[in-house]
C-alpha positions in Angstrom: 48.5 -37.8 -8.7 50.1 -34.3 -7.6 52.5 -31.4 -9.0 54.2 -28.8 -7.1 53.9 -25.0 -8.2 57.1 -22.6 -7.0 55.7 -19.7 -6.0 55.3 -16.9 -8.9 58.1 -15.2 -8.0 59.5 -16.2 -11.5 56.4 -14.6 -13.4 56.4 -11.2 -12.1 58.3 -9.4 -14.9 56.2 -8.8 -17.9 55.9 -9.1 -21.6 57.0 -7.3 -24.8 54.2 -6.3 -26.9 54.0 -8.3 -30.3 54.7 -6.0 -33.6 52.2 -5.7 -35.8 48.9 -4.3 -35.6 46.2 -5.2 -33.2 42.8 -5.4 -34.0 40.0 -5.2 -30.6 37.3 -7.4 -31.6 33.7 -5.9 -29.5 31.0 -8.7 -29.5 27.8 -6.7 -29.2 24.6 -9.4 -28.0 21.6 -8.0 -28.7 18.0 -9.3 -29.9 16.7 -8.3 -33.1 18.6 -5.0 -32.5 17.6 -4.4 -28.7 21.0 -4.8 -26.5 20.6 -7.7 -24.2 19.8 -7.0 -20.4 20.5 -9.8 -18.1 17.6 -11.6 -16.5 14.9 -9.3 -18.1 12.1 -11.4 -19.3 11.2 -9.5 -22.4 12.5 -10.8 -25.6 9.9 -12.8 -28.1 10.9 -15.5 -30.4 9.0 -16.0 -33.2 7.4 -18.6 -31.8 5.7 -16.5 -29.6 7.5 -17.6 -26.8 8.8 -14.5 -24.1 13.1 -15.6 -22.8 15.0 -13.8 -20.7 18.8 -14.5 -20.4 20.6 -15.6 -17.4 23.8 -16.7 -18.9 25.2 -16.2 -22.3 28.9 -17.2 -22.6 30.6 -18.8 -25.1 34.5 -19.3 -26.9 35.6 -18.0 -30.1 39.0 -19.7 -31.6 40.5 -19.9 -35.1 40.9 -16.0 -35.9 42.2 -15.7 -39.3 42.1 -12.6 -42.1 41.7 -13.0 -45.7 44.4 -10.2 -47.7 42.9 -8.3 -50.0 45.4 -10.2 -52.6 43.3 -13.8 -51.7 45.0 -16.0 -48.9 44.3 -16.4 -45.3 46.4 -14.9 -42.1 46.2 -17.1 -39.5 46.6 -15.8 -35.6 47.3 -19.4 -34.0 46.6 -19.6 -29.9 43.7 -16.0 -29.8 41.3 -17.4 -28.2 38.8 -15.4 -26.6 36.0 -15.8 -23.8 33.4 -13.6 -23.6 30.6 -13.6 -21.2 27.2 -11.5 -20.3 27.2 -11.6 -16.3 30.7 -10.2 -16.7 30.3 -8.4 -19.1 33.1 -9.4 -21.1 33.1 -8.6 -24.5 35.9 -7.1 -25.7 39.1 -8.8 -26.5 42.0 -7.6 -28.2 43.9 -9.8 -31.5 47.6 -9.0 -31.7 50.9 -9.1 -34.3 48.7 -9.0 -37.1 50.5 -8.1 -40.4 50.1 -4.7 -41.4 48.0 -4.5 -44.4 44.4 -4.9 -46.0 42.0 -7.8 -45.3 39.0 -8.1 -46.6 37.3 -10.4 -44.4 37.3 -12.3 -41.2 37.0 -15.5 -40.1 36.5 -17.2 -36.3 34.8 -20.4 -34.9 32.7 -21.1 -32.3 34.4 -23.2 -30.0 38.0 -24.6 -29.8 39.7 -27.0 -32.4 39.6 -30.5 -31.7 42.9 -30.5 -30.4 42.7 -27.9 -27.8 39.1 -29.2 -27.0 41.0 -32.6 -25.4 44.2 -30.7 -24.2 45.1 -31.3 -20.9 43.5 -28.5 -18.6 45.7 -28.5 -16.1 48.8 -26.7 -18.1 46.6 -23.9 -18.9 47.7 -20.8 -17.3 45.5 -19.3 -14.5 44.6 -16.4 -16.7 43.9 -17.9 -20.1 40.8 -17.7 -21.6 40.5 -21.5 -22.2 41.3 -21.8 -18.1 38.5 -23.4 -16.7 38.2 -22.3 -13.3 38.1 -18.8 -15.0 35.6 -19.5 -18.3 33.7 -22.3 -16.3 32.9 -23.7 -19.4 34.6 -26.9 -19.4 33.0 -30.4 -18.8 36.1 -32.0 -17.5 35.8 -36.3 -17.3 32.3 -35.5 -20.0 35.0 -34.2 -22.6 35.9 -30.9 -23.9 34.4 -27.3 -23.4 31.2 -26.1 -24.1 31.8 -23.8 -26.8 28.0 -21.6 -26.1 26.0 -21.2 -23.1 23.0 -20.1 -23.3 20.7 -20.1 -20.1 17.4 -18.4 -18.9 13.2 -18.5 -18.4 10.9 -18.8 -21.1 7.2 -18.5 -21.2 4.0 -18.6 -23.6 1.4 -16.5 -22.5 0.5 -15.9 -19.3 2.5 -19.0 -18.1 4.7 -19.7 -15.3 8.1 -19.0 -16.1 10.1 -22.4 -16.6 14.1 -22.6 -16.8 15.9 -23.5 -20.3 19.6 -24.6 -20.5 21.4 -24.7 -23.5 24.8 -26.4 -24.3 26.1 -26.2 -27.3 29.6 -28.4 -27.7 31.4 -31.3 -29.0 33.8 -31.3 -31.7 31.7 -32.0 -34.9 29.6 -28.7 -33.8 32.6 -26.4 -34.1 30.8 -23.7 -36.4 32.9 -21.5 -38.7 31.8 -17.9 -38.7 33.0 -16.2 -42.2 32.3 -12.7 -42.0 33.1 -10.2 -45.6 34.6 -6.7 -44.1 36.8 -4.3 -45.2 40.2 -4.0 -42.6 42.6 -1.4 -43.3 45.4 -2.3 -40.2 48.3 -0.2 -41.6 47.3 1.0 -37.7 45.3 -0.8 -35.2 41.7 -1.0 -35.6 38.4 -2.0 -33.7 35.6 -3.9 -35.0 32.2 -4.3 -33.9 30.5 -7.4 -34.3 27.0 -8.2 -33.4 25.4 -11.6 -32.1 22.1 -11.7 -32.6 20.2 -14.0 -30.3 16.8 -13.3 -32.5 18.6 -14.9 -35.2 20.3 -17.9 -32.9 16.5 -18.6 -32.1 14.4 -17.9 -35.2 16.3 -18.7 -38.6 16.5 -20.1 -40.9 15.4 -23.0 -38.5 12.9 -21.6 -35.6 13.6 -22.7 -32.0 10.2 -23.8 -29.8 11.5 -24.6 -26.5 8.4 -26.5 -25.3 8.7 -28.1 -29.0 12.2 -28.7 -29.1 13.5 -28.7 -25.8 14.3 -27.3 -22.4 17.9 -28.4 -22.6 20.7 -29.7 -24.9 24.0 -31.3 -24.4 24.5 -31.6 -27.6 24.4 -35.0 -28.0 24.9 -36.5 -31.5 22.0 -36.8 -33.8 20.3 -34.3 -31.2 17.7 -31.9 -33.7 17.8 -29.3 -31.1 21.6 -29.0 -31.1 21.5 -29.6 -34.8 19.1 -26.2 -35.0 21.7 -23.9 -32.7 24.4 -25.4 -35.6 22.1 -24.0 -38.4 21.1 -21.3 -36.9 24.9 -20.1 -35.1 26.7 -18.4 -38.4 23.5 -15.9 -39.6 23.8 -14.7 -35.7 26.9 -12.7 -36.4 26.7 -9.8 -38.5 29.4 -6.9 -38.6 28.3 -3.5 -37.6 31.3 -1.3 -37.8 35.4 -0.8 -38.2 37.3 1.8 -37.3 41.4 2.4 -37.3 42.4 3.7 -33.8 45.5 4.9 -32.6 48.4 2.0 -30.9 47.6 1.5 -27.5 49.1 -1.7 -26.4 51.7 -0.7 -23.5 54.0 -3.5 -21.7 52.1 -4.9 -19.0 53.8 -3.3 -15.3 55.6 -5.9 -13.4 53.6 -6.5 -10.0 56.3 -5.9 -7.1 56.3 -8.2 -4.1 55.1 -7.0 -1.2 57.4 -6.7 2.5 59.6 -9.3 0.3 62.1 -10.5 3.1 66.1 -10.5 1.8 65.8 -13.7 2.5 63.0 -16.3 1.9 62.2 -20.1 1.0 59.8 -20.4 -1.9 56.8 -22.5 -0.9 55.8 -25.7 -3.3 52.3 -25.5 -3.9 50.7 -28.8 -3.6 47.6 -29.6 -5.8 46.5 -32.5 -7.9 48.3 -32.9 -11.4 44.8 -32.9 -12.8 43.7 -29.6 -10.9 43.6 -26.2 -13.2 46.4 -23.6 -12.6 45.1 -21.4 -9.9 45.5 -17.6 -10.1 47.9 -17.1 -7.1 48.0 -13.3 -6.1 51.5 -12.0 -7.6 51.8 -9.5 -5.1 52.1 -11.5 -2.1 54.2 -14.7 -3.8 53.9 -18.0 -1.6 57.0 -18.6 0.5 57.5 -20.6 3.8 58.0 -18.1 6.5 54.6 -16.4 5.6 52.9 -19.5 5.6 54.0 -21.3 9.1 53.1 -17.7 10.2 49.5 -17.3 8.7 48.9 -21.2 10.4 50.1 -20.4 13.8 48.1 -16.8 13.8 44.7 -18.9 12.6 45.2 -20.8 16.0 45.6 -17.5 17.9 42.8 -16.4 20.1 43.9 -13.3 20.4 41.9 -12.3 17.4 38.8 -12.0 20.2 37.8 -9.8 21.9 37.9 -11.6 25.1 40.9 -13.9 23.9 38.7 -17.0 24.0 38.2 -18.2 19.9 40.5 -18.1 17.0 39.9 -19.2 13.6 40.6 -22.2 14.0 37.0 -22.4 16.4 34.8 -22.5 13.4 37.2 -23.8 11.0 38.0 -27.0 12.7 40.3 -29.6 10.3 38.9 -32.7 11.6 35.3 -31.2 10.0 36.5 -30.6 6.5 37.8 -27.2 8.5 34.2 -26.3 8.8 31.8 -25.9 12.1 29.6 -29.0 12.8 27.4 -26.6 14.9 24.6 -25.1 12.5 26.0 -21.8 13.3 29.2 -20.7 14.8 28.8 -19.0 18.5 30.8 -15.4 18.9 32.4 -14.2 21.9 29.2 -12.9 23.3 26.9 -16.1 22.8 25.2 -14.8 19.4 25.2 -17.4 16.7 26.5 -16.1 13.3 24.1 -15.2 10.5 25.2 -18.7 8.4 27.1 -21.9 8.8 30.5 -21.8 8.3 32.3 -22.8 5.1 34.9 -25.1 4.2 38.2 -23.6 3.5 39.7 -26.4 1.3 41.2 -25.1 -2.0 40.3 -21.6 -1.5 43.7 -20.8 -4.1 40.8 -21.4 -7.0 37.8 -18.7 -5.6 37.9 -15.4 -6.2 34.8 -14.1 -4.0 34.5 -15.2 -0.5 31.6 -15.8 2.0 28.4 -17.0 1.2 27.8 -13.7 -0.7 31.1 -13.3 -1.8 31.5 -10.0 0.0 35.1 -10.1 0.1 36.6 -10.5 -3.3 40.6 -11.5 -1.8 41.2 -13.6 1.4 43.5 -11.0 2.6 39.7 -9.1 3.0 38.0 -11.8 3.7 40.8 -13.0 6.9 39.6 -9.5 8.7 35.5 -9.3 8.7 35.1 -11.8 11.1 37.6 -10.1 13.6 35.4 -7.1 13.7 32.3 -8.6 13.2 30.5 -7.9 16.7 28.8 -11.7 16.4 31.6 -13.1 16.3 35.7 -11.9 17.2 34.4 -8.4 18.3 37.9 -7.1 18.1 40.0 -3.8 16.5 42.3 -4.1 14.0 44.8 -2.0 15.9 44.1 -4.5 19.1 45.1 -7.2 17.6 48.4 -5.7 16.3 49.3 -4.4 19.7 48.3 -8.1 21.6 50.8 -9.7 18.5 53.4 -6.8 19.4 53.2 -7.5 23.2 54.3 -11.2 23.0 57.6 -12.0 22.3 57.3 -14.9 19.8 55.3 -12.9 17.0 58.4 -9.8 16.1 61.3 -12.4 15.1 58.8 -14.1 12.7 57.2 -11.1 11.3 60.5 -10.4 11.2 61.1 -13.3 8.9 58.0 -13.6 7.2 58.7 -9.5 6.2 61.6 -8.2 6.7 60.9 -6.1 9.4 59.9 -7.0 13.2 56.8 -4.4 12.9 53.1 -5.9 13.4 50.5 -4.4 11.3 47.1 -5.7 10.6 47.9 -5.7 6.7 51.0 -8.3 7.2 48.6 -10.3 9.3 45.9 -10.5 6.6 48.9 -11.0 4.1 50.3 -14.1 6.5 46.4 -15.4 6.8 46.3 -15.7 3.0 48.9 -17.2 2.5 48.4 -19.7 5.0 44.8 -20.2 3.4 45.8 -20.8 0.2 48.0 -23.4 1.0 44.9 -25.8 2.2 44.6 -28.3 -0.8 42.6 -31.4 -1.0 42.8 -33.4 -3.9 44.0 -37.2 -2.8 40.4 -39.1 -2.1 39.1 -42.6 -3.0 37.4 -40.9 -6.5 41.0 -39.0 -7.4 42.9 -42.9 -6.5 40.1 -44.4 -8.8 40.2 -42.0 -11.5 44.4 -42.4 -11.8 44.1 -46.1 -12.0 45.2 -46.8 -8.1 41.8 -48.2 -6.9 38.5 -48.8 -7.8 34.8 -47.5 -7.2 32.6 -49.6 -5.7 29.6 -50.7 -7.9 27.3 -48.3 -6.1 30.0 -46.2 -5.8 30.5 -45.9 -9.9 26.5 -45.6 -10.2 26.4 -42.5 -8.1 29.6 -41.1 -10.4 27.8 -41.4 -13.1 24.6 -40.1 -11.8 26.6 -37.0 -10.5 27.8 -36.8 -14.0 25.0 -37.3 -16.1 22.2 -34.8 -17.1 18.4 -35.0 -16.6 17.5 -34.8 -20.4 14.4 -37.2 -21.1 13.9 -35.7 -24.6 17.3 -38.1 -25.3 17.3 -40.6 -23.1 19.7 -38.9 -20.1 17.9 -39.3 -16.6 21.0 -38.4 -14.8 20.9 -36.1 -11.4 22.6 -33.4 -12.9 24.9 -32.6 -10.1 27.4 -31.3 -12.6 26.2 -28.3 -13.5 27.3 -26.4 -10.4 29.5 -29.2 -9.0 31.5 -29.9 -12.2 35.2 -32.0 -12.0 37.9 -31.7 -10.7 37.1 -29.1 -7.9 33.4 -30.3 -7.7 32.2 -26.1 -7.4 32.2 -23.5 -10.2 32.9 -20.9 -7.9 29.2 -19.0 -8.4 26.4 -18.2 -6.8 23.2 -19.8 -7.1 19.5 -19.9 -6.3 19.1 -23.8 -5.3 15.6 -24.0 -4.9 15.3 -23.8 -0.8 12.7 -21.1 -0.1 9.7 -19.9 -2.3 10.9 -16.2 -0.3 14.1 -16.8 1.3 14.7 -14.6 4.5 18.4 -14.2 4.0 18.6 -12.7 0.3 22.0 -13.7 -0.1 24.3 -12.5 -3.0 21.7 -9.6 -3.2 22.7 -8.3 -0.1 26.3 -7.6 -2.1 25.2 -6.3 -5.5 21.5 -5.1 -5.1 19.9 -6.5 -7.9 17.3 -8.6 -7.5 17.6 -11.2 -10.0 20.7 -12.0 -7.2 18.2 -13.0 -4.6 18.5 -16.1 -2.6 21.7 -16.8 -4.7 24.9 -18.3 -2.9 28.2 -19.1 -3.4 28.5 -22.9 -4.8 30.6 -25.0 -2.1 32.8 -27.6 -3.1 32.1 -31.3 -2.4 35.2 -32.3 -1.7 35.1 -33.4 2.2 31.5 -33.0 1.9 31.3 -36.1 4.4 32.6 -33.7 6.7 31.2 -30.7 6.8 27.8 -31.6 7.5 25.3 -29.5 8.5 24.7 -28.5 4.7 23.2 -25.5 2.7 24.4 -21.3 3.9 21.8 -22.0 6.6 22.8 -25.4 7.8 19.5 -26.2 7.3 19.7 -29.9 6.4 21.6 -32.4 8.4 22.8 -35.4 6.4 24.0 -36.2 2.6 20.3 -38.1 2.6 18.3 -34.8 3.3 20.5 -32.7 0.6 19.6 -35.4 -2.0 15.8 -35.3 -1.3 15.7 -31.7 -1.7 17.2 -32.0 -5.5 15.0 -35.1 -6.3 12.0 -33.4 -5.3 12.2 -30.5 -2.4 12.9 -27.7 -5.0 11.1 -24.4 -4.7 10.1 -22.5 -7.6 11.0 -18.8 -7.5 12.2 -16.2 -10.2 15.4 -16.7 -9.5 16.0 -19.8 -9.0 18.6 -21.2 -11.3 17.7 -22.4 -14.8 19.3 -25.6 -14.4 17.1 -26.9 -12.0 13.5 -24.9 -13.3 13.9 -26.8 -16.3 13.3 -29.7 -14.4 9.4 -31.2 -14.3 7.8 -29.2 -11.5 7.5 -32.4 -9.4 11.0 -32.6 -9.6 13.9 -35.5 -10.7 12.2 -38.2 -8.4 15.4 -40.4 -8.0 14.9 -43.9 -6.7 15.6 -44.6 -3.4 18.4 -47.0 -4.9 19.6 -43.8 -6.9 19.5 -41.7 -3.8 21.7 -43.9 -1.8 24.4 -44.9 -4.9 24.9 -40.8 -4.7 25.9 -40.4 -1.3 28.1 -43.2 -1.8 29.9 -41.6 -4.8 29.6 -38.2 -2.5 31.8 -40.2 0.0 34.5 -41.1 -1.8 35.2 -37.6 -2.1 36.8 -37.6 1.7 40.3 -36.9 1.1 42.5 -39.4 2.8 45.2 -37.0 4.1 43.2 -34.5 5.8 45.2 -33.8 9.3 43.2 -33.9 12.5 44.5 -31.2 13.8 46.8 -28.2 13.2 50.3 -28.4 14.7 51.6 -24.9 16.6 
């Protein structure tokens, strides 16, 4: 059911570069020769159709070289994840064998074996990690090996949301591409994927024909198009040789490492993915029993009157069953306050995901005037002045001296230490208990898409609530407001296509943390439900996922309705402490 991590201390040094020659491999995405631009409703199939692109991200595998001489080089375990909102697409293939090649060869998608390898032993920054790649269907099996996601429309039409899937281990497509490698040095090649191509031939791609979504079901034509279609995308467009540039990676140093410390075990569930703890401040127990009792402290405020621990209250799911959280002057904050359960897994915090480290995030609300209302330096000097805090900053760093960085360092720590991962679904799903009938139904509504074209009239909760963590850690236009007052992510990046988007909470505890949604908005599990089933309002960014849906929405029986807030319940964990000791 669970595994301990030891603290990275162990992982800090770093690695000796391979020998050989390394080859960077540039995926270019463009269509018909145009580069792609995120969100921009402007590319035409040639069935007269208008997409845009709101996610394109997919996994290569199987690198190999053919020598000049005949014969394949194989580069076992390079696998590469590339992605358009990140703009990843560069990766770099090492300890190739110096020489000639005269072509190269990749597949789309992971081999069958890694496709059903056990997530949770992948390291936190792998490509195939879940958490970071968010490309894996967990209990559905295996990753999807190309994501493709965005708006469509014919003529002056509404746009409507598309969402394909393209996965499952007889679709592994081979790409085999002839080019000329000299890598007596390291080289770079350009490679272009062509989403004009991926659409139009040999086999043309309708959407309104063919479908708004896929999952790639067997004997499903759409899916079987994308196969056809997938190995004419990729074309080469250059190589170069460049000069070596791999360098050993710098060890990350500690920071305020005590001389002496006790390595904290992480907790999580065996099943859970690796999560990236930060290297520089490694998890050990004196920083954590600090970081706890300073989230109690209400010497954070202003006034000395709320702590963390206010809004964030453990028996709630460490949430605030208030629709908004009050400050020390009587103002309500802006949103409801979020869970903090298994935090170790996100790397942007807030509903906009402002802060992109909890030792940022920890420190907004104290200077926020809604809400702490308090300086930095304040709070340092009300630490200093009591006798109890020195002797365990003392401990926790090495050195008596209070400073508002070692507090954020001591918050983090403390944070990421808040695991759940032991509730009635995880008991059932090791073999320890079972579902409830209802309980199963609602599972495998959660689970199972809305796709009528084959058969699937699921809920399609699993799209931004996927296994084991039930979140994929992005942001998201749900559907709430046609014109949502608060604009959300948008308030972060300025682009517009981020409006109304927020960060996807887990649902583990979700019994708890009611009320629901950034705004609090609805409160009960029923309400949330109705809104997905039907209560969905179309706007131009609302996400794909649920615009591909009839405009009338899912309309889930009332029977349905109920069996998923049954399954949502079992997602309570059943070692959640009341309270907080001191």
């Amino acid at each position: 059911m669970r595994r301990h991590l030891l603290s990275v201390l162990a992982l800090l040094g770093g690695c000796l570069p391979l020998q050989g020659s390394d080859l960077e491999f540039v995926l270019l995405p463009n269509f018909a020769g145009a580069p792609v631009v995120a969100d921009s409703l402007r590319y035409e199939n040639s069935a007269k159709e208008t997409l845009s692109f709101t996610r394109l991200s997919l996994l290569l595998s199987g690198f190999a070289l053919e020598k000049e001489a005949g014969g394949w080089v194989e580069l076992p375990g390079q696998n590469a994840w590339l992605d358009l909102e990140k703009q990843r697409w560069d990766f770099r293939l090492t300890g190739i064998s110096r020489g000639s090649y005269r072509a190269i060869r990749f597949f789309v998608g992971p081999d069958e074996k890694t496709n059903h390898a056990d997530i949770s032993k992948i390291p936190a920054d792998d490509p195939l990690n879940p958490v970071l790649n968010n490309l894996h269907w967990n209990w559905q099996g295996g990753y999807i090996f190309l994501a493709l996601e965005g708006f469509f429309r014919r003529g002056n039409d509404q746009p409507t949301g598309y969402s394909y899937h393209f996965a499952r281990d007889p679709r592994r497509t081979c790409i085999n591409l002839p080019v000329s490698l000299d890598l007596h040095h390291d080289g770079a090649l350009q490679v272009d994927f062509d989403l004009a191509s991926l659409f139009n031939s040999p086999r043309q791609i309708s959407i309104p024909r063919d479908g708004v979504s896929t999952h790639s079901r067997e004997k499903d034509p759409l899916a079987d198009k994308l196969g056809s279609n997938l190995p004419g995308s990729f074309r080469i467009r250059r190589f170069a040789t460049t000069a070596a540039t791999t360098e050993k990676p710098k060890p990350v140093k500690p920071l305020y490492l005590p001389e002496n410390y006790t390595p904290y075990h992480f907790e999580m569930a065996a099943t859970y993915p690796i999560p990236d703890l930060p290297r520089d401040n490694p998890l050990i127990e004196e920083r954590v029993a600090l970081g706890q009792k300073l989230f109690q402290d209400s010497a954070f405020s202003k006034d000395n009157s709320i702590s963390c621990l206010s809004c964030h209250d453990p028996a709630h799911g460490f949430s605030d069953p208030r629709r908004f959280s009050i400050g020390i002057h009587g103002d309500p904050s802006a949103r409801n306050s979020m869970t903090l359960h298994n935090l170790a897994w996100k790397n942007h915090f807030f509903w906009d995901g402002r802060a992109t480290s909890l030792r940022q995030q920890v420190l907004m609300p104290v200077q926020e005037h809604d809400e702490m209302d308090e300086s930095l330096d304040r709070v340092a000097k009300k630490l200093s002045s009591d006798s109890a805090y020195p002797p365990l900053f003392e401990k926790a760093f090495g050195t008596p001296k209070i400073t508002a960085e070692k507090i954020a360092l001591s918050l983090e720590q403390f944070l990421l230490t808040l695991t759940s991962y032991r509730s009635k679904f995880d008991l059932a799903m090791a073999g320890l208990t079972q579902l409830s009938p209802e309980e199963q139904r609602g599972f495998e509504l959660f689970m199972t898409e809305y796709e009528p074209r084959m058969g699937q009239r699921g809920a399609d909760c699993f799209h931004c609530h996927g296994a084991p963590l039930f979140t994929d850690h992005q942001f998201h236009n749900n559907g709430l407001d046609v014109s949502p007052k608060d604009s959300g992510r948008y308030k972060v990046t300025g682009k517009d296509s981020d409006i109304g988007k927020f960060a996807t909470p887990t649902l583990r505890n979700i019994a708890l943390t009611a009320p629901y949604m950034h705004d609090g908005r609805f409160k009960t599990l029923e309400e949330v439900i109705d809104h997905y089933s039907s209560g969905v309002q179309r706007s131009a960014t609302v996400d794909p996922n649920l615009a591909k849906h009839p405009a009338e929405g899912i309309r889930l029986a009332p029977a349905d309705k109920k069996a998923l807030v049954a399954f949502l319940k079992t997602l309570t964990d059943t070692n959640l402490p009341a309270s907080l000791s001191h």
